[in-house]
PDB file of N, CA, C and O in Angstrom:
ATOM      1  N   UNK A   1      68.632  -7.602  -9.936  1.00  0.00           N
ATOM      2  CA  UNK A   1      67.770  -6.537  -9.452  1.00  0.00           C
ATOM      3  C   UNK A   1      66.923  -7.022  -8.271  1.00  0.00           C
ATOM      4  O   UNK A   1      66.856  -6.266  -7.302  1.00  0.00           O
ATOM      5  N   UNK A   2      66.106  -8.477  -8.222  1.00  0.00           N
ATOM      6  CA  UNK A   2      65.424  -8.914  -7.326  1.00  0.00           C
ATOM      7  C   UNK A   2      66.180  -8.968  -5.846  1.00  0.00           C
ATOM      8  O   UNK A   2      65.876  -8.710  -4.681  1.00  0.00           O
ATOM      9  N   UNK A   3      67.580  -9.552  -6.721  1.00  0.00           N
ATOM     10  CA  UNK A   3      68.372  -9.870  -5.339  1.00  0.00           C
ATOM     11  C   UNK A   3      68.678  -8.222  -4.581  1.00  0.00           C
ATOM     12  O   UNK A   3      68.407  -8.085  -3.388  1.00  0.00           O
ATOM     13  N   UNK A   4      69.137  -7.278  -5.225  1.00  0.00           N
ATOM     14  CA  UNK A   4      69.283  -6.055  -4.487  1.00  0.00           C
ATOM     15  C   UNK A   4      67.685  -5.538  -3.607  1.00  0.00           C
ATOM     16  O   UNK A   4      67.580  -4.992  -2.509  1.00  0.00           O
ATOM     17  N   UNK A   5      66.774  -5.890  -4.421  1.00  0.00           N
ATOM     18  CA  UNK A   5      65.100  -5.329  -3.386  1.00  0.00           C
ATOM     19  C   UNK A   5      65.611  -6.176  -2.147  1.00  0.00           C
ATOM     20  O   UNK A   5      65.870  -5.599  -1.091  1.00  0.00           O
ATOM     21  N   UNK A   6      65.751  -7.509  -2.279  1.00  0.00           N
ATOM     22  CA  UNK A   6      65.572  -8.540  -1.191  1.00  0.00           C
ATOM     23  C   UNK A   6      66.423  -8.446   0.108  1.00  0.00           C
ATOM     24  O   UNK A   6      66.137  -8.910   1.211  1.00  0.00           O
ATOM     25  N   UNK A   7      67.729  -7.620  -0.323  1.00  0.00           N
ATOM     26  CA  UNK A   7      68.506  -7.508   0.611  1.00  0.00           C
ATOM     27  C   UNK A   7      68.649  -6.156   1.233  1.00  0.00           C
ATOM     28  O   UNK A   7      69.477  -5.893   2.105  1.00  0.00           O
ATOM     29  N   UNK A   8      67.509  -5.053   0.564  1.00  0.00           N
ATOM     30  CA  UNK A   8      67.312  -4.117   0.836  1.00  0.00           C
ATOM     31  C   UNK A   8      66.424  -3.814   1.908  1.00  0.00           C
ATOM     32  O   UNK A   8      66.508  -2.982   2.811  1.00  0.00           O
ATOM     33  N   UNK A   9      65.176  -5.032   1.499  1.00  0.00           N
ATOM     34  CA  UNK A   9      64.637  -5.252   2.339  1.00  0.00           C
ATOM     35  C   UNK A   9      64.643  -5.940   3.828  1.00  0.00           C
ATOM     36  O   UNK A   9      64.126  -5.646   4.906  1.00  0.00           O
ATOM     37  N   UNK A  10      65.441  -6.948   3.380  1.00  0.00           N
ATOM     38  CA  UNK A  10      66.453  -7.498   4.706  1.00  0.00           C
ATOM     39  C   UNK A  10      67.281  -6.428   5.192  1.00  0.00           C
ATOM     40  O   UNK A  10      67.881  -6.933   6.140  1.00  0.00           O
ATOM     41  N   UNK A  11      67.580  -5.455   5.096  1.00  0.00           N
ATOM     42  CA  UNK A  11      68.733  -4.845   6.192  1.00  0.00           C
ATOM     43  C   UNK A  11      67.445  -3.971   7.082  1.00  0.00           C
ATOM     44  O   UNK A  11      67.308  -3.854   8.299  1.00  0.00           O
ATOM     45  N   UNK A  12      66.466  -3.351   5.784  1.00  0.00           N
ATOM     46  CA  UNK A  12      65.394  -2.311   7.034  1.00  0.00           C
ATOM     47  C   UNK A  12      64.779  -2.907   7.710  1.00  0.00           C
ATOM     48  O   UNK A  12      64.321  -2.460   8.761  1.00  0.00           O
ATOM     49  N   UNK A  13      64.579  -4.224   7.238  1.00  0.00           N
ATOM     50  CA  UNK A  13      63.744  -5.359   8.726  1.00  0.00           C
ATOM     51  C   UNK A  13      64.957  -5.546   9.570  1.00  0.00           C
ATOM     52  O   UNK A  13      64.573  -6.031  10.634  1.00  0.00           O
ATOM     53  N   UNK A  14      66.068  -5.403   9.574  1.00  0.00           N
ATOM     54  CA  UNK A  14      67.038  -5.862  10.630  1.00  0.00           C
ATOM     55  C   UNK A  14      67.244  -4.632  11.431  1.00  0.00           C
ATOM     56  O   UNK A  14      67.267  -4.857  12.641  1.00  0.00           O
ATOM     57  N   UNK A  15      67.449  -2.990  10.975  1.00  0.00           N
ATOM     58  CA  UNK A  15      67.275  -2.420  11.256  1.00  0.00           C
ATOM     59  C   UNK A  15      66.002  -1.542  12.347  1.00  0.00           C
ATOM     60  O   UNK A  15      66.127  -0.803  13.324  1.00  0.00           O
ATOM     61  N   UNK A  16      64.936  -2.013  11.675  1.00  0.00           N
ATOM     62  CA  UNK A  16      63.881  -1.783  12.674  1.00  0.00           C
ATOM     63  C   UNK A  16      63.318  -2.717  13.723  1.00  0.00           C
ATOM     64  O   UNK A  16      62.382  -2.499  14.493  1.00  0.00           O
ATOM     65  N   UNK A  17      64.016  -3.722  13.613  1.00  0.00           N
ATOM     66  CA  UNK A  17      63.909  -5.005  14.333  1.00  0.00           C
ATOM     67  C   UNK A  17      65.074  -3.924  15.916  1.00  0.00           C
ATOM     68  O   UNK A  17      64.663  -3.522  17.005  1.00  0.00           O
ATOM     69  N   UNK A  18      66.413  -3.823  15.338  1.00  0.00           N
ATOM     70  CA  UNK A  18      67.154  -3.713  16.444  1.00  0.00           C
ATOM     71  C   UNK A  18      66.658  -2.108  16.963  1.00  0.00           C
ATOM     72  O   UNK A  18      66.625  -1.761  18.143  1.00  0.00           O
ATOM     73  N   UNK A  19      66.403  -1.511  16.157  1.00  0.00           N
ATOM     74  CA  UNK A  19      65.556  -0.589  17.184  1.00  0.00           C
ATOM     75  C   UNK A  19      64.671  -0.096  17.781  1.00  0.00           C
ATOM     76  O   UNK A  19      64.518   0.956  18.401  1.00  0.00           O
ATOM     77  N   UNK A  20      63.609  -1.617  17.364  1.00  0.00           N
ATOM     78  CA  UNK A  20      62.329  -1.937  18.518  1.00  0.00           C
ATOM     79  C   UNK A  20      63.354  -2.736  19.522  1.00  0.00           C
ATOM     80  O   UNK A  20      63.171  -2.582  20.729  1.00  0.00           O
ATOM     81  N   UNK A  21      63.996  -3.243  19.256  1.00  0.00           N
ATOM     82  CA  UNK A  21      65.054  -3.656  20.556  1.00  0.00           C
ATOM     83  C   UNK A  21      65.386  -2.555  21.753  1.00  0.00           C
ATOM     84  O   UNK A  21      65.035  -2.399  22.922  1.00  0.00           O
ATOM     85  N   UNK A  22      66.294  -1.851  20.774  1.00  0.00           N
ATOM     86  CA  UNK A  22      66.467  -0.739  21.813  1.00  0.00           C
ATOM     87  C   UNK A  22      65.475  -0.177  22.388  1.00  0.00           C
ATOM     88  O   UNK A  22      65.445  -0.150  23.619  1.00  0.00           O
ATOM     89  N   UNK A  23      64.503   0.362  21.667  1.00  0.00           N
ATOM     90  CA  UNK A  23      63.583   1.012  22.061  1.00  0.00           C
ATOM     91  C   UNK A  23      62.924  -0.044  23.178  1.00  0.00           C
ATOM     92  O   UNK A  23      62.581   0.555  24.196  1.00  0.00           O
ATOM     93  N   UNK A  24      62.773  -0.903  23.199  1.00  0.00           N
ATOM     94  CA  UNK A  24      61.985  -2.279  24.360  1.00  0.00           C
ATOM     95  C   UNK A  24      63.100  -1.451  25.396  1.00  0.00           C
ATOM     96  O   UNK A  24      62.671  -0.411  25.896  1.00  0.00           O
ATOM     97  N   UNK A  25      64.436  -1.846  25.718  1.00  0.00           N
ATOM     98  CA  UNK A  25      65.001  -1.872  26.460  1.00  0.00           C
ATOM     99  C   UNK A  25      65.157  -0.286  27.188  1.00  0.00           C
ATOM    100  O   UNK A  25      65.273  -0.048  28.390  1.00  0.00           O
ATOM    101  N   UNK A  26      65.133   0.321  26.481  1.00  0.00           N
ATOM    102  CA  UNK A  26      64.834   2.028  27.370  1.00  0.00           C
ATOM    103  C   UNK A  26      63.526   1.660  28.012  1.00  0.00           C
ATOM    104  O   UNK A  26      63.694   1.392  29.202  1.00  0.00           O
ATOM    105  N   UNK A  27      62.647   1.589  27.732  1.00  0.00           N
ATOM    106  CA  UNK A  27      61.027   1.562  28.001  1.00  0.00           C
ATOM    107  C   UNK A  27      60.862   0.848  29.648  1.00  0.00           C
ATOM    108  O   UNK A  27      60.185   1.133  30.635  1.00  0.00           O
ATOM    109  N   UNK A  28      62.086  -0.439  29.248  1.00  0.00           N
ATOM    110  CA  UNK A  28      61.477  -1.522  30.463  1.00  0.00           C
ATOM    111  C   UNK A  28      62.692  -1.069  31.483  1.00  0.00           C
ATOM    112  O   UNK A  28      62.571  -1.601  32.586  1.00  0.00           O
ATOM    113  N   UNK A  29      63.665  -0.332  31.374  1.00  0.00           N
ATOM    114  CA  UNK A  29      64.237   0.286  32.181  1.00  0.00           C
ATOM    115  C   UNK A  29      63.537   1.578  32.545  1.00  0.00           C
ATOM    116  O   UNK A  29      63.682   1.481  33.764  1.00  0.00           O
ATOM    117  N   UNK A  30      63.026   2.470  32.415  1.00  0.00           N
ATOM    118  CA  UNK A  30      61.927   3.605  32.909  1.00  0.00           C
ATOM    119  C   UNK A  30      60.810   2.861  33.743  1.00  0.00           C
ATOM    120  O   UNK A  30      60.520   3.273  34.867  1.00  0.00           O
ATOM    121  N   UNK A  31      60.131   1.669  33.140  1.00  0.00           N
ATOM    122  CA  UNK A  31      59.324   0.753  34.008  1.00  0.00           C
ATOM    123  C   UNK A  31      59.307   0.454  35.051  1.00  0.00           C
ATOM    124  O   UNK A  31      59.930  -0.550  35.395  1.00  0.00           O
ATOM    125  N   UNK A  32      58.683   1.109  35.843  1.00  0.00           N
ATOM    126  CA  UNK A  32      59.226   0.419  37.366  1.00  0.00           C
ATOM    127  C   UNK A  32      58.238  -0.852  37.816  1.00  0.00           C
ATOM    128  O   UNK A  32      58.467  -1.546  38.806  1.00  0.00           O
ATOM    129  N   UNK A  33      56.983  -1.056  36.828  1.00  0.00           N
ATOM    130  CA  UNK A  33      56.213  -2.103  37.171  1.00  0.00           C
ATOM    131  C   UNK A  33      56.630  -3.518  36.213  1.00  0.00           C
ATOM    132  O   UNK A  33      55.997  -3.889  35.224  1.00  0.00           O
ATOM    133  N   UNK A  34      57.671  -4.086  36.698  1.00  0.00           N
ATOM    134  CA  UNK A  34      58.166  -5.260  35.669  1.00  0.00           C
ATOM    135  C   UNK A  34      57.553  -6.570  36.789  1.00  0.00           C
ATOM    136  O   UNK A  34      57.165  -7.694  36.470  1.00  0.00           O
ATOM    137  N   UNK A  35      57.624  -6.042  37.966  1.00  0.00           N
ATOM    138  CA  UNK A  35      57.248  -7.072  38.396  1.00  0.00           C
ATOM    139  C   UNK A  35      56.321  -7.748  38.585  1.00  0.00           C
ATOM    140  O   UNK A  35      56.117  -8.926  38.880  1.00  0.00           O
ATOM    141  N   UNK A  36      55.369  -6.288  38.247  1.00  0.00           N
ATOM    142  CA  UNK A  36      53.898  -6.513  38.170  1.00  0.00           C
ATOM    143  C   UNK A  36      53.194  -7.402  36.654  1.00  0.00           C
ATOM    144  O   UNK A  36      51.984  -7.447  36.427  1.00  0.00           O
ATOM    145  N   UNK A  37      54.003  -7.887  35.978  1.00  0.00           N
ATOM    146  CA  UNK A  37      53.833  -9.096  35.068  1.00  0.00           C
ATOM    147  C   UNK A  37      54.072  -8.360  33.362  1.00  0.00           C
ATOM    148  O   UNK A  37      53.189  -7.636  32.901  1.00  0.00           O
ATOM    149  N   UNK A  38      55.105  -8.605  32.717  1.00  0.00           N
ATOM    150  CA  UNK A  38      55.427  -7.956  31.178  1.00  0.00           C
ATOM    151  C   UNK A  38      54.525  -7.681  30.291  1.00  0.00           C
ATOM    152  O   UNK A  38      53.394  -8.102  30.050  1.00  0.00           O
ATOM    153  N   UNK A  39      55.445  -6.645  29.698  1.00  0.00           N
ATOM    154  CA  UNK A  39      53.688  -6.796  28.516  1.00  0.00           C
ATOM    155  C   UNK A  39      54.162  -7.833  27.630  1.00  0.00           C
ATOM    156  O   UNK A  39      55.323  -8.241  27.654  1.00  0.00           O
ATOM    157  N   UNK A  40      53.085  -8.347  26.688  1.00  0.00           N
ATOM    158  CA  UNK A  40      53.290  -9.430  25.675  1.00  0.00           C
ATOM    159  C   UNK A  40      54.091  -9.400  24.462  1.00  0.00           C
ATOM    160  O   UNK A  40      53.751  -8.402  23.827  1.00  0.00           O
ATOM    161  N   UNK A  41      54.644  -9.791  24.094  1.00  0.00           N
ATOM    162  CA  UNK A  41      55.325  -9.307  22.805  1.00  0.00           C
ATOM    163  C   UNK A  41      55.005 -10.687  21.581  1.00  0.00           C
ATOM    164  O   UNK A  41      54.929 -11.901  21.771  1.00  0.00           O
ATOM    165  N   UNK A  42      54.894  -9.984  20.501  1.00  0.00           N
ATOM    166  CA  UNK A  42      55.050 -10.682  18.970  1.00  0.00           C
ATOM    167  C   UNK A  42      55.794  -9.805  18.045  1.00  0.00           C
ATOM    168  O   UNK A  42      56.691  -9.002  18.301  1.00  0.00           O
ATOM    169  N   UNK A  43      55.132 -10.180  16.689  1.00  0.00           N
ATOM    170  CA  UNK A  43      55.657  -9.746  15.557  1.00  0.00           C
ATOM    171  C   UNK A  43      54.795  -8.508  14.951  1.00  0.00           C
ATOM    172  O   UNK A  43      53.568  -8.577  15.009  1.00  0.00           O
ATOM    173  N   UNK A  44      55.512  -7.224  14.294  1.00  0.00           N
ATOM    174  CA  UNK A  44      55.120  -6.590  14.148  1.00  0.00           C
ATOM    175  C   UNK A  44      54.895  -6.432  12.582  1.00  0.00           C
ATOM    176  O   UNK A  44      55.926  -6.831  12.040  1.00  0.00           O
ATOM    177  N   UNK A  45      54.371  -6.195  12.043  1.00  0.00           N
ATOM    178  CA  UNK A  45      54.317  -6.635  10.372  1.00  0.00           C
ATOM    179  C   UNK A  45      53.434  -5.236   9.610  1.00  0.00           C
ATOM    180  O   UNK A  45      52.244  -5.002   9.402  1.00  0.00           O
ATOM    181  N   UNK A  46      54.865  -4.417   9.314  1.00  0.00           N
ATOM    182  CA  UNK A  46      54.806  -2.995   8.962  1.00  0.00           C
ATOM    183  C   UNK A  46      54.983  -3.085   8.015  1.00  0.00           C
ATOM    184  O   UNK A  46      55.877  -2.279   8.273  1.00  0.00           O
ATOM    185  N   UNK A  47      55.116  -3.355   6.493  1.00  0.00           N
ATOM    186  CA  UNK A  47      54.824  -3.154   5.035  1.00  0.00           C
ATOM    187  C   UNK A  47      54.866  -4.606   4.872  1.00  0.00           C
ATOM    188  O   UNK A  47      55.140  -5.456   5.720  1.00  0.00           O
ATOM    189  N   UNK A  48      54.518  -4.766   3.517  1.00  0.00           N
ATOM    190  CA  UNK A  48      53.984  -6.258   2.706  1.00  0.00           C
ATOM    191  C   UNK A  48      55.389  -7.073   3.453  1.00  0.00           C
ATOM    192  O   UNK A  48      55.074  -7.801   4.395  1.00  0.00           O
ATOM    193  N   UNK A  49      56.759  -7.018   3.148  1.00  0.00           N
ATOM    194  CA  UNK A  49      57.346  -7.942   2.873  1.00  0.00           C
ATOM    195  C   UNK A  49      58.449  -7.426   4.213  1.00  0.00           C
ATOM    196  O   UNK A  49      59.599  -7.841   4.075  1.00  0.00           O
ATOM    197  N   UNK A  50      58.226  -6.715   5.254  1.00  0.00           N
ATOM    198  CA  UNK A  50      58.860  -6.405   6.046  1.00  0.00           C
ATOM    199  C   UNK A  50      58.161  -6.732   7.773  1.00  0.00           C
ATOM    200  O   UNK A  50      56.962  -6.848   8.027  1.00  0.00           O
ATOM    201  N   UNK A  51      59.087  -6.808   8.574  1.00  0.00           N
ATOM    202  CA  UNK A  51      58.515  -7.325  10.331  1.00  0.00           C
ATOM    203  C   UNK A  51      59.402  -6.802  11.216  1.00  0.00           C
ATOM    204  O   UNK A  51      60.434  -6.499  10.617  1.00  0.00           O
ATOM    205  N   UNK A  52      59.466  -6.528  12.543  1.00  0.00           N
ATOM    206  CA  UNK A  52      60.143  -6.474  13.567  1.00  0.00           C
ATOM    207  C   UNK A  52      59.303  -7.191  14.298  1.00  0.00           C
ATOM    208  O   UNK A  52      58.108  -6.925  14.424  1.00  0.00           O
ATOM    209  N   UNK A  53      60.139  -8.550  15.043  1.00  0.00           N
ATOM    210  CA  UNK A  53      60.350  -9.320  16.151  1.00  0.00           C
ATOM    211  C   UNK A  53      60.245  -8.951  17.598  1.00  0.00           C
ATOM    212  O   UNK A  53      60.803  -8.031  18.196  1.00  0.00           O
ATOM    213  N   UNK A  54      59.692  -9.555  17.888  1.00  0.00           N
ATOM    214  CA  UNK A  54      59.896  -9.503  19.925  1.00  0.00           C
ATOM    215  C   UNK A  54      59.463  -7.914  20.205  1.00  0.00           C
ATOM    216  O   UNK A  54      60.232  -7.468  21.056  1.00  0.00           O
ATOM    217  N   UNK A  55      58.885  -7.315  19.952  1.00  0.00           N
ATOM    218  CA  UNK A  55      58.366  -5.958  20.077  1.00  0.00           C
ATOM    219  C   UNK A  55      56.893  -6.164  20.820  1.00  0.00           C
ATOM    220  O   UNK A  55      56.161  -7.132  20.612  1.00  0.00           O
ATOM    221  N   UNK A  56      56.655  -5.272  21.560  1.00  0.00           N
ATOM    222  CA  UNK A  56      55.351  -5.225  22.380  1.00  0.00           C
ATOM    223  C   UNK A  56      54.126  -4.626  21.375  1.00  0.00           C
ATOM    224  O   UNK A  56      54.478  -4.143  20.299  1.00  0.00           O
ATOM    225  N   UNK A  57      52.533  -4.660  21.760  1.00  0.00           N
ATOM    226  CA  UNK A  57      51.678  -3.901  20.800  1.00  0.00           C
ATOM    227  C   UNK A  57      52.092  -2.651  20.777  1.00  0.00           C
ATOM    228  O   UNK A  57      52.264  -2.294  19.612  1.00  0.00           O
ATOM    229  N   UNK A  58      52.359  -1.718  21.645  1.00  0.00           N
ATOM    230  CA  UNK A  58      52.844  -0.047  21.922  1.00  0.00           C
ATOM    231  C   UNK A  58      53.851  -0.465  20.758  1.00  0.00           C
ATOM    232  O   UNK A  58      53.487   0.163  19.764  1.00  0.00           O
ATOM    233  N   UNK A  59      54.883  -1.197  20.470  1.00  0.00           N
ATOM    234  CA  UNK A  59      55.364  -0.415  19.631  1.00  0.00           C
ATOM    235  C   UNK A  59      55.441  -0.632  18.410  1.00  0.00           C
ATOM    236  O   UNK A  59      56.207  -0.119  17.594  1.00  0.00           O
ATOM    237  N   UNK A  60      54.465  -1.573  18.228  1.00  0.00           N
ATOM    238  CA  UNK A  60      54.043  -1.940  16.638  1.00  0.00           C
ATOM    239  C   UNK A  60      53.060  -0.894  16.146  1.00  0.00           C
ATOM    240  O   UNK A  60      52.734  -0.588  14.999  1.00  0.00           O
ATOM    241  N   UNK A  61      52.599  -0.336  17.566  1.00  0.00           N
ATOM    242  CA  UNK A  61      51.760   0.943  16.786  1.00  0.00           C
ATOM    243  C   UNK A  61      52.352   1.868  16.415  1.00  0.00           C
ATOM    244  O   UNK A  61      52.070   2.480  15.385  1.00  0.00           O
ATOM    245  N   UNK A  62      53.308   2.153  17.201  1.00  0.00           N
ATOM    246  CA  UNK A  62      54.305   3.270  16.872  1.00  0.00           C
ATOM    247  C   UNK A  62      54.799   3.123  15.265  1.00  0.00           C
ATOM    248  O   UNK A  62      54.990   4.092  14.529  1.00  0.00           O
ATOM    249  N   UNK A  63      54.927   2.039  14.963  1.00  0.00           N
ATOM    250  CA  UNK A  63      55.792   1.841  13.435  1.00  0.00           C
ATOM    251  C   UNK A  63      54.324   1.357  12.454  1.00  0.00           C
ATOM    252  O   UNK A  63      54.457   0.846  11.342  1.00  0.00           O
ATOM    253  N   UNK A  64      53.198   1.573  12.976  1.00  0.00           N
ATOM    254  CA  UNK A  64      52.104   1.268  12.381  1.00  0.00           C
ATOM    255  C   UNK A  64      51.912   0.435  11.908  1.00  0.00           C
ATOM    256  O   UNK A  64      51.410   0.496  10.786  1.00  0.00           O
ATOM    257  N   UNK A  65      52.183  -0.696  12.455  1.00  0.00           N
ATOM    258  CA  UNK A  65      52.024  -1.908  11.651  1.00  0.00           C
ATOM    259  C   UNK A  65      50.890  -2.868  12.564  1.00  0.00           C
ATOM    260  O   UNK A  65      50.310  -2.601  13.616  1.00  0.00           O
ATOM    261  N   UNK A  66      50.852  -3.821  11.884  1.00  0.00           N
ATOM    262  CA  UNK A  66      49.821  -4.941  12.437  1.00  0.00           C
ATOM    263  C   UNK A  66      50.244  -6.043  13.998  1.00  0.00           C
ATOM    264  O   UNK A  66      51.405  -6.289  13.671  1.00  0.00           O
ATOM    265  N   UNK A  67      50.148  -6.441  14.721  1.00  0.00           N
ATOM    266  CA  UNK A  67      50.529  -7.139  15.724  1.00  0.00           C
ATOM    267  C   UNK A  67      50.285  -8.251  15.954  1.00  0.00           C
ATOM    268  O   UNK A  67      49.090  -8.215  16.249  1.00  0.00           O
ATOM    269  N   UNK A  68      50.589  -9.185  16.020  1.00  0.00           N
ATOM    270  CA  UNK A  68      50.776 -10.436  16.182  1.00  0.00           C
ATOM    271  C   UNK A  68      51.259 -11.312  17.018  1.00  0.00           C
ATOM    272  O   UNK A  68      52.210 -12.057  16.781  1.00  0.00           O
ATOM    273  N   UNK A  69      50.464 -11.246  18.286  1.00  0.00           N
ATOM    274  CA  UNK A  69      50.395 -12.120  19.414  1.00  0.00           C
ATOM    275  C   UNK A  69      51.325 -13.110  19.179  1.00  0.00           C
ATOM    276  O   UNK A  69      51.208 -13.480  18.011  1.00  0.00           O
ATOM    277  N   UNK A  70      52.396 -13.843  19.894  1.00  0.00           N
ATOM    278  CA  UNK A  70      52.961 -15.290  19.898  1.00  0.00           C
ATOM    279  C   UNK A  70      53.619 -15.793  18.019  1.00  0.00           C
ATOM    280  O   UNK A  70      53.727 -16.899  17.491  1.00  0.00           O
ATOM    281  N   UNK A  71      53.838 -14.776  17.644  1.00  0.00           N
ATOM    282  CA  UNK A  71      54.173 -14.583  16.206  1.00  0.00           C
ATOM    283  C   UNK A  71      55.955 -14.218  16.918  1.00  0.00           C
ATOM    284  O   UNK A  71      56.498 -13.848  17.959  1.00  0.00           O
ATOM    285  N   UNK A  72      56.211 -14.545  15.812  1.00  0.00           N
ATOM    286  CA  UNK A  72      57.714 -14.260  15.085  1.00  0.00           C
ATOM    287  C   UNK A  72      58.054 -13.811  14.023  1.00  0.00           C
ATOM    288  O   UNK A  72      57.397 -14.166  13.045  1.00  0.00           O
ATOM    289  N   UNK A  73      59.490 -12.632  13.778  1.00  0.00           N
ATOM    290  CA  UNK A  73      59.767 -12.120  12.308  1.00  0.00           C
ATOM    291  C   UNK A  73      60.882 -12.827  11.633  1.00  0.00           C
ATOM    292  O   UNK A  73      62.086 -12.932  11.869  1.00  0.00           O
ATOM    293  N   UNK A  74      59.978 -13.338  10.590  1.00  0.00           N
ATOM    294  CA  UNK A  74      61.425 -14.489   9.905  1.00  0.00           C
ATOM    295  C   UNK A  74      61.646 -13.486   8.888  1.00  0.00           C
ATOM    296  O   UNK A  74      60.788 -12.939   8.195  1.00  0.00           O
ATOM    297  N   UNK A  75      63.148 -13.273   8.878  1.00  0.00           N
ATOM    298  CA  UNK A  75      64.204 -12.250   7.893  1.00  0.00           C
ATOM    299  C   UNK A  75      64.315 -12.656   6.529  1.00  0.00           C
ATOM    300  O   UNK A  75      64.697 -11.981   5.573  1.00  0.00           O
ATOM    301  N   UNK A  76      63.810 -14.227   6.566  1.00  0.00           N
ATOM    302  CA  UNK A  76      64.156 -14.618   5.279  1.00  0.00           C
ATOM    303  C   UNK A  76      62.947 -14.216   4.435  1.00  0.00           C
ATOM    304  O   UNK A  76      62.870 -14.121   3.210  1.00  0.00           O
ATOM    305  N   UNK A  77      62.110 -14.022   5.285  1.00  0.00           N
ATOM    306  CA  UNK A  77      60.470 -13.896   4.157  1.00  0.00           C
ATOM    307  C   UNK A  77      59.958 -12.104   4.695  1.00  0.00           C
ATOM    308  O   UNK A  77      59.252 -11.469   3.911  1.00  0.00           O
ATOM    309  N   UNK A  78      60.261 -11.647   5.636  1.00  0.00           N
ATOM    310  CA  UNK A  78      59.934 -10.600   5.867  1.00  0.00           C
ATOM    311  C   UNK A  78      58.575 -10.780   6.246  1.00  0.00           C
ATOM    312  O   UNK A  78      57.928  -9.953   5.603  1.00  0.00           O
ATOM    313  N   UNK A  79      57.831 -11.445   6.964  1.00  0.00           N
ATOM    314  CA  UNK A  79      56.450 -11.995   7.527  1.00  0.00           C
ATOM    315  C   UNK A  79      56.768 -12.676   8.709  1.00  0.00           C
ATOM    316  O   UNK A  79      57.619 -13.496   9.051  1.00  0.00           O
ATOM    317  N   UNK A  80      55.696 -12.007   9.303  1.00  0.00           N
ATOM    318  CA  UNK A  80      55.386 -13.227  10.686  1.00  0.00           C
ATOM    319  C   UNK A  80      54.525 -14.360  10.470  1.00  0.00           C
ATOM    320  O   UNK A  80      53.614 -14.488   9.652  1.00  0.00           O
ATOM    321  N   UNK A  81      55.130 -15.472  11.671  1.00  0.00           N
ATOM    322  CA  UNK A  81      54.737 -16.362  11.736  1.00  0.00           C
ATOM    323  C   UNK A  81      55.015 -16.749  13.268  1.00  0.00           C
ATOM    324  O   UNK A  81      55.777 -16.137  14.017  1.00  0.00           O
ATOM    325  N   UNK A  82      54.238 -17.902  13.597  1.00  0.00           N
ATOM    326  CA  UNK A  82      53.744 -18.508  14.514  1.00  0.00           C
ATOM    327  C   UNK A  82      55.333 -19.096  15.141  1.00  0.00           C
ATOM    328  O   UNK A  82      56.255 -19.403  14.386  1.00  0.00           O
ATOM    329  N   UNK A  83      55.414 -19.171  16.668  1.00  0.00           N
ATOM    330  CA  UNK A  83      56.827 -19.570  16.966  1.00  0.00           C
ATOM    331  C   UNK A  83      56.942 -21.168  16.998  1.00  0.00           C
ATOM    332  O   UNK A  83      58.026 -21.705  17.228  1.00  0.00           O
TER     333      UNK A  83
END
């Protein structure tokens, strides 16, 4: 039973991981100011045991979660951490 939560939970962090991806990549293509210096990206840490990676603050708000400067989303724990 644990193992089915865990991997349940691993696919919607992989899932919302790749479509703060996508979603990054529409955004910074509409952008016409890239050159004018990126926005920052970390880890986004949207329920207890779940994260999306490499996402900017805009869109950790969007998925309401917490933000985390120079952070990373490790899949194995579903938490950010420091890179």
């Amino acid at each position: 039973m644990r193992l089915k939560a865990s991997i349940g939970i691993l696919a919607a962090a992989m899932v919302l991981t790749l479509s703060a991806c996508e979603q990054r990549k529409k955004d910074e293509g509409m952008d016409g100011s890239k050159g004018m210096g990126a926005a920052e990206t970390g880890c986004c840490q949207h329920a207890e045991n779940a994260c999306a990676g490499d996402v900017s603050k805009s869109q950790c708000d969007q998925m309401t979660g917490k933000f985390h400067k120079d952070h990373m989303c490790r899949t194995d724990t579903g938490k950010c951490t420091r890179k």
